[in-house]
N, C-alpha and C positions, 0 to 999 in steps of 0.2 A: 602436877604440883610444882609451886616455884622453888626457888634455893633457897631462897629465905623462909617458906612453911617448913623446907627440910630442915633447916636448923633450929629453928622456934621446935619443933616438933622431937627430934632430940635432944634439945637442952630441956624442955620439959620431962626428960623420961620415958618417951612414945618409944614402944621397941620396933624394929626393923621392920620391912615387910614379910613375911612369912618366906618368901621362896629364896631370899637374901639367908636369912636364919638359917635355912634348911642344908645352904650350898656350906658356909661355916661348920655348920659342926659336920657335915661330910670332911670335910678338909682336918677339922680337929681331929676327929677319929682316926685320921689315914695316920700309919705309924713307918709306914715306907712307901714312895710313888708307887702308885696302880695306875701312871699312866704311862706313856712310853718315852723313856727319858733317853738321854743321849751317853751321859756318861754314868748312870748309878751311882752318885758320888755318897760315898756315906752308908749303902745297904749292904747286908750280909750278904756272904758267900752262899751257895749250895751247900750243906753239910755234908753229900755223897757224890764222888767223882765233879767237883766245881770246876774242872778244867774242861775245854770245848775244845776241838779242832775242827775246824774251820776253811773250809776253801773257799777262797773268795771269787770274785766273780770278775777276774783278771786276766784275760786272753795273754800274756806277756810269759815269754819260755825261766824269763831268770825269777818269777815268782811263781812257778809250776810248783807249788808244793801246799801244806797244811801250816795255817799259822791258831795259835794255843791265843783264847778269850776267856778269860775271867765270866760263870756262869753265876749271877745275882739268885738271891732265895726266890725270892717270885715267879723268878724265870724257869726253876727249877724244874716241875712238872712239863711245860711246853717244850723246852730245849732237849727234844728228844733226836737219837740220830736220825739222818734223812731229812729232818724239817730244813724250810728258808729262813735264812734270819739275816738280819743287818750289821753289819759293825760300823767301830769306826777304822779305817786302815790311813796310814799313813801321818801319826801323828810325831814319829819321834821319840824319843827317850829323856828329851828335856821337860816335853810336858806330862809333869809326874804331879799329883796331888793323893797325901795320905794312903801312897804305897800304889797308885793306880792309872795308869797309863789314862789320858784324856786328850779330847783334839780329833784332828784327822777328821776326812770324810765319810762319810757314810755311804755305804757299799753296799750290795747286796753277797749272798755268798748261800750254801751247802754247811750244818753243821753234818759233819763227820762220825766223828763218834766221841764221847765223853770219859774222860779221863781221871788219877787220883792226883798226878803231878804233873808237870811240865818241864821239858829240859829246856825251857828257856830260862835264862837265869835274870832275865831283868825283871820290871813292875810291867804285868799284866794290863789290858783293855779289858773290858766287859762289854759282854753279849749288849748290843744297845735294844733289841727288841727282835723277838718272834715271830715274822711275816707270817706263818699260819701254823697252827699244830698237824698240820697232812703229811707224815714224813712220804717224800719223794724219791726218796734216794736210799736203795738198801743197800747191800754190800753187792747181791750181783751185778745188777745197773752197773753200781760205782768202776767194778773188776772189768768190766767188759771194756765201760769209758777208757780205764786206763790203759785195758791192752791196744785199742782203736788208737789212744792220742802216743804210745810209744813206738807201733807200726807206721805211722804217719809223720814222725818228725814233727806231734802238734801238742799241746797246753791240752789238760784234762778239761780245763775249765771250757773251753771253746766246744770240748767233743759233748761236755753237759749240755750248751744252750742247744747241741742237736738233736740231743736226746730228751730230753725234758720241755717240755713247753712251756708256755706263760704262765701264769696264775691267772684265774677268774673265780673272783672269788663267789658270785653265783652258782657256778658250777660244782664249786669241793663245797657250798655247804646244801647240795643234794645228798641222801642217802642212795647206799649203793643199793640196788635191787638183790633179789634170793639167786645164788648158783645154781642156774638151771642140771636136771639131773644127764648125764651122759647119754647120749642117741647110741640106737643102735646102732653094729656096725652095717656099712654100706651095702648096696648091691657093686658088684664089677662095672657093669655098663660097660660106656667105651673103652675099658681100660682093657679087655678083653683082648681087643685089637693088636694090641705088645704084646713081645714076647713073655715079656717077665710081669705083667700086669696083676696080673692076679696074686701074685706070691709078693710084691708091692702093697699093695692095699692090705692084705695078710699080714704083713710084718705089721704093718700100724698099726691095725686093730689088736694085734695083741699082744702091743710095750714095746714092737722092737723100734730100732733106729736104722735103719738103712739110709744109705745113702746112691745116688742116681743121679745120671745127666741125661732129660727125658729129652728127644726127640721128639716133638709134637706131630701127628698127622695136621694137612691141611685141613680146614673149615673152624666151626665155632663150638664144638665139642671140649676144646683145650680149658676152655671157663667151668666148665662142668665137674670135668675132671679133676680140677683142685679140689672143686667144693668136696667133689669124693675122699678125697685125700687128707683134708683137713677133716671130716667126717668121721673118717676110721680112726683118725689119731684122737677126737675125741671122745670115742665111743671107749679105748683105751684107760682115759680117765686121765689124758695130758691136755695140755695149751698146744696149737699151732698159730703161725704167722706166717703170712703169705704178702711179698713186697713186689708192686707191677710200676713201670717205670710210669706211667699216668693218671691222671682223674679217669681216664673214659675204659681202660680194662679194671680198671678198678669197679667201677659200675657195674660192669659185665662179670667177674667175681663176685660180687656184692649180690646181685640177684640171683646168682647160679646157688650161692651158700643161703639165702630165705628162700629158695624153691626147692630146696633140697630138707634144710630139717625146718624152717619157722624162722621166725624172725627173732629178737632177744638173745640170739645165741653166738652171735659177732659185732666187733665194733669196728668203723669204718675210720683209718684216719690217715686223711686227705686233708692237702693245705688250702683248699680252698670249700671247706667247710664251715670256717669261721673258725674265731678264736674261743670261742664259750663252749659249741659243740666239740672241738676238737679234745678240751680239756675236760670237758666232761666224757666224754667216750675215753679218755687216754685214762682218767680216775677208774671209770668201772672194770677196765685190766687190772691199773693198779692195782686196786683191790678185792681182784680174783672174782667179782661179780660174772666176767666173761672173759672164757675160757679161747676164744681163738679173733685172728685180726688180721683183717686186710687192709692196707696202704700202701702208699705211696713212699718216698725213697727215709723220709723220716720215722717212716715206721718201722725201718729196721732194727732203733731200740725199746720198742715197745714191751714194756716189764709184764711178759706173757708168765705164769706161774707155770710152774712142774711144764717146761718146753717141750713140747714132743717130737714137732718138727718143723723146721722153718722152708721155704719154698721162696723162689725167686721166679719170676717170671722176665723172659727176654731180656736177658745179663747183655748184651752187648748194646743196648739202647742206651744213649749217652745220660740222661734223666738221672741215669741210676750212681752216677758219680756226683757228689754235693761239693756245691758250687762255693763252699764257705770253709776258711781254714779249719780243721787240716787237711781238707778233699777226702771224706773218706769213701768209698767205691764200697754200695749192699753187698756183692756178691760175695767182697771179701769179708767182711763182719758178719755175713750170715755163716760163711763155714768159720770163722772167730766162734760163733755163738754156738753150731752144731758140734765143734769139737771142747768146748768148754761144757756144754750141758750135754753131752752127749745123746745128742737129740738125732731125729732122721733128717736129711737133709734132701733137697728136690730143687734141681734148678732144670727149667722149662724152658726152651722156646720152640718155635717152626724151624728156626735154621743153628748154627753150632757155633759158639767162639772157640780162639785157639785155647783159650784159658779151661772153658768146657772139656775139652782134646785133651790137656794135660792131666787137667782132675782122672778122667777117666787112664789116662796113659801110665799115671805115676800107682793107679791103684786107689785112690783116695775116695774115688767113686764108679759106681758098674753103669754100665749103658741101658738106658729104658729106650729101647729103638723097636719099629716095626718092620715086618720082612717087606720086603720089595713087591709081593704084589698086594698088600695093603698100601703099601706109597703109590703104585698103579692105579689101585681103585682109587684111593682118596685125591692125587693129583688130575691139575688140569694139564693140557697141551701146550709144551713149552715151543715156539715157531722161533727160529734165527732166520737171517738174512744169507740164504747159503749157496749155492755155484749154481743153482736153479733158478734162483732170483736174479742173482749176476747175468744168465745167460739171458733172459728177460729183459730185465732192466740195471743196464751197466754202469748206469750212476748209484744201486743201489746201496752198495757200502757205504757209501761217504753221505748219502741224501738223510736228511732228518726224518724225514715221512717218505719210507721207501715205497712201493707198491705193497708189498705184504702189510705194511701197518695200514694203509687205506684197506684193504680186504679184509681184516682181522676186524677194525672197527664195524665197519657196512656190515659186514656178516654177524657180528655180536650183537647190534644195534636192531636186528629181524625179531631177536628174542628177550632181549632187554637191559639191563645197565651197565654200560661199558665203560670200565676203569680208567684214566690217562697219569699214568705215571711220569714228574716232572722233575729233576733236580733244582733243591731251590737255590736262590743264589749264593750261598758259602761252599758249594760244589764247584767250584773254579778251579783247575789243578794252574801250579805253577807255571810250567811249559808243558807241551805235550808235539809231539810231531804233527806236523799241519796234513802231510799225506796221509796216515794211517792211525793219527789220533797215540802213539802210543807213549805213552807220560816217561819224559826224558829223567834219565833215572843217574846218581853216581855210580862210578865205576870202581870207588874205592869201597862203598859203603850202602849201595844199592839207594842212598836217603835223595829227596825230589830235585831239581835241581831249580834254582832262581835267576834271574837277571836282577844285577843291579845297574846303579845310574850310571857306572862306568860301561856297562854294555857288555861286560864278561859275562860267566857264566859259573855260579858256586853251588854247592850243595849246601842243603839247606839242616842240614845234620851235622855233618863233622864241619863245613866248614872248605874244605879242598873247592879250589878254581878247578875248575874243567873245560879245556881248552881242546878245540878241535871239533865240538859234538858233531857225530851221524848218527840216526836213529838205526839202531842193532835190527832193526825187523824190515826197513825196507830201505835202508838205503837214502833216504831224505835228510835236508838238511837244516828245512824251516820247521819253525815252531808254534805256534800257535796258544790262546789263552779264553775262551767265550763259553759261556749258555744262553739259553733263551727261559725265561720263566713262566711261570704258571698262566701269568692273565694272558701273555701274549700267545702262550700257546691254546687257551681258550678262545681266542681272538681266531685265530685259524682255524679251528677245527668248526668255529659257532659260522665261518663262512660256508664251508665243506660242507657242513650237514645244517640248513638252515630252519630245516623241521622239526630239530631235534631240540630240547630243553639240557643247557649247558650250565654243570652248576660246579663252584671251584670251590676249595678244603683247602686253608693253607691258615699262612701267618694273622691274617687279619679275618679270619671266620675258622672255625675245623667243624664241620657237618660230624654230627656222630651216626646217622640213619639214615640212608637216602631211599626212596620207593622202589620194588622192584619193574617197575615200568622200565621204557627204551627210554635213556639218558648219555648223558657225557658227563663222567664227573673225575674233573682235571683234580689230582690234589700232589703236592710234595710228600716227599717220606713223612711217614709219620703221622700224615694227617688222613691218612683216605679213610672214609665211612667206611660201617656197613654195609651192605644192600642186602634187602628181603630176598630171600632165596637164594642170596650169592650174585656175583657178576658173571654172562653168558660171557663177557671177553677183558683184560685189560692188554693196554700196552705200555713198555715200559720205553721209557724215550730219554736220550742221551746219556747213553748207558757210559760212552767215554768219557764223559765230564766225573762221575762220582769212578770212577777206576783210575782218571788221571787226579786226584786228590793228592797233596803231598805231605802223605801220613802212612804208617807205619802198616795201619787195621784198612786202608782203605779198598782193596780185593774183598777181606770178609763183611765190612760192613756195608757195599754195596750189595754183595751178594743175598745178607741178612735183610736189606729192605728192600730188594727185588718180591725174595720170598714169601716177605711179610705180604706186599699187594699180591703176589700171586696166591698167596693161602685163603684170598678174601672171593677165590674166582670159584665156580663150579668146579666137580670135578670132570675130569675126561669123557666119561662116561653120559654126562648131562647137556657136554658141549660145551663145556668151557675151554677155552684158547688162552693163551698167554701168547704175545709178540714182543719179542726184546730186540730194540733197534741197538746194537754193539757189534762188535767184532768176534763173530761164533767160533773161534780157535781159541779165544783166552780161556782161561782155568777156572775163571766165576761163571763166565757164560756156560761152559757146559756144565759144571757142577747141577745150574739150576734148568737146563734140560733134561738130564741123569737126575734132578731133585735128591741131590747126594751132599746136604750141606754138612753131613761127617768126614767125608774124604777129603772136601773141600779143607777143614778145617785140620786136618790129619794132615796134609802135603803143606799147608801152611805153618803148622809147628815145625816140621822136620826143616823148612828151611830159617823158620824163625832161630832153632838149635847152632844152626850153620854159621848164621851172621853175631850169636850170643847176646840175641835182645828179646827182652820180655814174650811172653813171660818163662821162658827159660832160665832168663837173668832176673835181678832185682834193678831196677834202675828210678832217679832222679833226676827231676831236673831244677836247677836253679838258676834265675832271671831276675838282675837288676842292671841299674847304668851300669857301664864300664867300669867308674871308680870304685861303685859297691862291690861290684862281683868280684872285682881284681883281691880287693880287701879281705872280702868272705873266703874266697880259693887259699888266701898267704894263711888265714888262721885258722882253717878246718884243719882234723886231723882223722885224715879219710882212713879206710882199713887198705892193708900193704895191696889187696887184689882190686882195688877200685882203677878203675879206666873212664878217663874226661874226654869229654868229646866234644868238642868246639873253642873257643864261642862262639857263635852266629847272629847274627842282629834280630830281635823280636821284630816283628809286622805291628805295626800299629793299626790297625784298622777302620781306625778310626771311631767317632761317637756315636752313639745309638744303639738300636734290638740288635745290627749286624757285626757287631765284635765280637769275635771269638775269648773264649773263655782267657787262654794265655796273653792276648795283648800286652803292650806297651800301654801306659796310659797315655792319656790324649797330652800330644804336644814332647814327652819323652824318647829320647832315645835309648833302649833295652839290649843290654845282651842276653845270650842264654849259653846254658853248657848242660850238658848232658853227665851223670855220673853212672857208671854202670857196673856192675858186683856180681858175682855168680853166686849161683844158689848154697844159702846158707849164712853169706854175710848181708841180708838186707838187713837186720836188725842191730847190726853194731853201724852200716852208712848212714841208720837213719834216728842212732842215738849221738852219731859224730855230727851230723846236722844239726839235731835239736840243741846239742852242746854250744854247737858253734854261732846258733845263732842265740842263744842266750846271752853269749859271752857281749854280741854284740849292742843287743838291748841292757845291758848289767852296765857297757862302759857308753852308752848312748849314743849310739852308734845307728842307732835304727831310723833317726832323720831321711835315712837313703835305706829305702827299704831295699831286702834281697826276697823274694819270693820262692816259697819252695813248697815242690810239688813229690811226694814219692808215691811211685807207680804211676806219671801222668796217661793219661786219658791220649792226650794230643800229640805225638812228637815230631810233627810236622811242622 
């Protein structure tokens, strides 16, 4: 129709078209927006509790707190606590119309909880809209968030994006399924094996909470044995949560707990499940649909209802520390969560951290260990390069592939898949002695020692020159820095044995199953398969590269991923071998011939206690430019027992997968320093942090970021 029919056709009195009409008197009828407006200008209040508090969704220390929204009548039903909602934040006090705050951008946020008044004494913003009626956020969640983001010197709000996931709104508008009825309790099975196994599983099935630092036997039993444990606690009629540093134990969890009671009775969450399944799995916890969960490191705030026991798997696996401020580390938010809900608590691996040692040391957890000749039975044959070999073959110590690692492979390779354990390339130590490999250490501070471009020689911790070096073990004077990696040592061995089918597990593939056929299968920590029936042999190769590391854990954490590929081998009994090419007098190497990663771990606290570093102590570290740090140091106000330790220049390591977490960014120059407190004031060094670094973002000051890590991971 043309414009001029339109208007011939309403000046004659033609009325509208019907769906024109129909939009009109919707609009006439509306007596207050039903849609989603920005600033409510004009509608009533809530008549009951109209005040909101609100946490917005503001990663910044100096606005760590709850801000007060004016709640609209409309809104009134949906703006319940826990739900997402939007405002407007940041508009000022100038823009006031008819008593009500307007302006600002729009934000997302947490309401809180709803209120009758407000001690803010200015005009009020209004709730701008209700992202979904699912509240997310109860009071526990909330409690735990806060004690996480006040342990860590971090914003609640940053500790929420870790705890909480996205919204899909496909997913929340699924219904939740029926709460399956509680399983029997379990049979024992391998938990038999332990001492205290049976009387373990007992307490769970009936309410209690025990707490444990389990020792795991070698082989694939240890998957089972959750599912057991999470079984009892359900059978009990509580939630368990079980958190494994990867996608691929995860897996192996996950089908140990559907072969054990059915499927529908746990929810899986892992970050590379997607965004829809993940929020749909994290809903049916929510709300209490399923009762126990396995994931990965974000699963540690998964809103399990009525907790009964939380479980960690291989705490010393770096995975398990989150990569996004405020770093917070599962092992430590799960005993947060075990002593808040007073739940059982179960931290698992093959080998032991010092942190494990002290749980057990201080009393806070009992030992789940097996006697010695179950570690017999279940381990394989640990081989060193020892004064037998020397006599043999005299280049043995120092040769990459001495004669025993060619006999160990040949002879594993008769019966089928033989292991090759590789250090990948971030296994570099700083210096190490070039005669007897042994990682040149301070004298003041025991911390690694570096070359700089002046050609000295500093410690890479406090900070002190060290002038003079000879290595303490033999008398040498040179230094050395090198590995060899995975392809190239593929590369070798695929010459050595050209009959044989050579397949690598690393950064750019990680095999999770390999055949139990004769094979080679090279992989870095962390990444070795499976094999069907176990490996007849693995070897473990350049054992001095991951010992000379210059970091704090790096004795236990070599020792913990020896163990791990050894625990993947047959046991003794079947003919499984293990060959570790290192220096068989250090203190990791025999640990894992004695298969003794407690003692290990025990001789490692007592000296940790000596030097008064973690976890003995509380410590932080903080890293920016010179100008920042110097800044942040003049206006913190540390507690009177705090001790600074440096500064030292950050590594930059450059762009790409190969940067280590703490880097310098690319093209910066970083310092770092070290803070350290004895047990008891980590909670006031790491509210004088938060303090301090609020102060700095409040006067803008954060242009020149300070980065700050408490309890780091790395202090190397």
């Amino acid at each position: 129709m043309s414009s001029e029919n339109q208007k011939s056709d309403r000046a004659g009195g033609a009325e509208p078209p019907e769906q024109l009409a129909l939009i009109r008197e919707a609009v006439r009828k509306a007596e207050v927006p039903r849609a989603k407006p920005r600033t409510w200008r004009g509608a009533a209040l809530a008549k009951s509790l109209p005040v909101a508090r609100v946490l917005v969704d503001k990663g910044v220390l100096h606005l760590d707190r709850y801000f007060d929204y004016a709640v609209p009548e409309e809104l009134d039903e949906q703006a319940q606590p826990g739900v997402r909602v939007r405002v407007r934040f940041g508009a000022g006090a100038r823009n006031v119309r008819g008593g009500r705050r307007e302006g600002g951008g729009l934000i997302d946020g947490f309401l809180v909880e709803r209120v009758a008044e407000t001690d803010y004494s200015g005009p009020l913003a209004a709730l701008a809209q209700v992202v979904s009626p699912e509240p997310v956020l109860d009071g526990e969640l909330l409690g735990l968030a806060r004690a996480v983001a006040d342990r860590y010197a971090g914003s609640l709000a940053d500790v929420l994006q870790l705890a909480v996931p996205p919204r899909h709104a496909r997913a929340e508008a699924r219904e939740a399924g029926e709460v399956p009825a509680p399983p029997a309790a379990p049979e024992v099975g391998s938990w038999r094996r332990y001492g205290h196994g049976a009387e373990f599983l007992g307490a769970l099935a009936s309410g209690g909470a025990p707490r444990a630092v389990w020792t795991a036997l070698p082989g694939p039993e240890w998957a089972e044995e959750i599912a057991r444990a999470v079984q009892a606690t359900l059978a009990s009629g509580r939630g368990a949560l079980v958190v494994v540093p990867a996608g691929r134990p995860a897996a192996r969890v996950d089908a140990a707990l559907t072969g054990l009671m059915g499927p529908g009775r746990h929810a899986v969450l892992t970050a590379d499940a997607g965004q829809e399944r993940r929020y749909r799995e994290w809903l049916s916890v929510r709300r209490g649909a399923v009762r126990a969960v396995v994931g990965t490191r974000a699963a540690m705030f998964a809103p399990v209802r009525d907790l009964g026991l939380v479980v960690v798997w291989d705490d010393g696996d770096a995975s398990h520390s989150d990569d996004n401020a405020p770093f917070p580390h599962v092992r430590e938010v799960l005993e947060l969560r075990a002593s808040r809900d007073k739940c059982g608590f179960l931290l698992g691996s093959w080998s032991c951290t010092v942190e494990a040692a002290q749980l057990v040391e201080t009393g806070w957890a009992a030992p789940l260990v097996a006697d010695r000749e179950q570690v017999r039975g279940a381990a394989p044959l640990v081989r060193t390069v020892g004064d037998g070999d020397l006599a043999r073959d005299g280049a043995a110590r120092a040769a990459r592939l001495p004669t025993l690692a060619w006999n160990v492979v040949r002879e594993g390779l008769k019966h089928g898949p033989v292991l090759v354990q590789v250090p990948r390339r971030g296994y570099v130590p700083r210096l190490a002695c070039e005669r007897c490999r042994e990682p040149a250490r301070c004298r003041h501070c025991a911390g690694p020692l570096e070359a700089r471009d002046g050609g000295g020689l500093w410690c890479g911790w406090c900070g002190v020159e060290e002038g003079g070096w000879h290595c303490g073990e033999c008398g040498g004077f040179r230094l050395r820095a090198q590995v060899v990696g995975a392809r190239r040592t593929a590369e070798e061995l695929g010459r050595a044995f050209p009959a044989v089918p050579v397949r690598t597990s690393g950064r750019e593939q990680v095999l999770d199953t390999v055949p139990g056929e004769p094979a080679l299968v090279v992989s870095t920590p962390g990444a070795e398969p499976v094999a069907e029936g176990g490996y007849a042999a693995a070897l473990l190769l350049d054992g001095w590269a991951m010992l000379g590391r210059p970091d704090l854990r790096a004795a236990e954490d070599a020792l913990r991923r020896w163990i791990g590929a050894a625990s993947l081998v047959r046991p003794q009994g079947a003919g499984g071998t293990v060959a570790i090419v290192a220096e068989p007098t250090l203190r990791p190497v025999q640990a894992l011939v004695r298969w003794d990663p407690v003692g290990h771990a025990v001789r490692e606290l007592s000296e940790r206690a000596e030097l008064a570093f973690p976890p003995v102590s509380r410590m932080a570290s903080v890293a920016g430019t010179s100008e920042a740090l110097s800044g942040f140091l003049a206006g913190v106000e540390l507690p009177r027992d705090a001790v600074v330790l440096g500064p030292v220049p950050v590594s930059d390591a450059g762009p790409g997968p190969t940067r280590r977490a703490g880097s310098a960014p690319v093209g910066e120059q970083w310092e770092r320093v070290l803070i350290r407190v004895p047990p008891g004031s980590g909670a006031a060094l790491a509210a004088a942090l938060k303090a301090a670094q609020a102060g700095r973002a409040a006067r803008g000051a954060a242009a020149e970021p300070v980065r700050i890590r408490v309890d780091p991971l790395d202090i190397g």
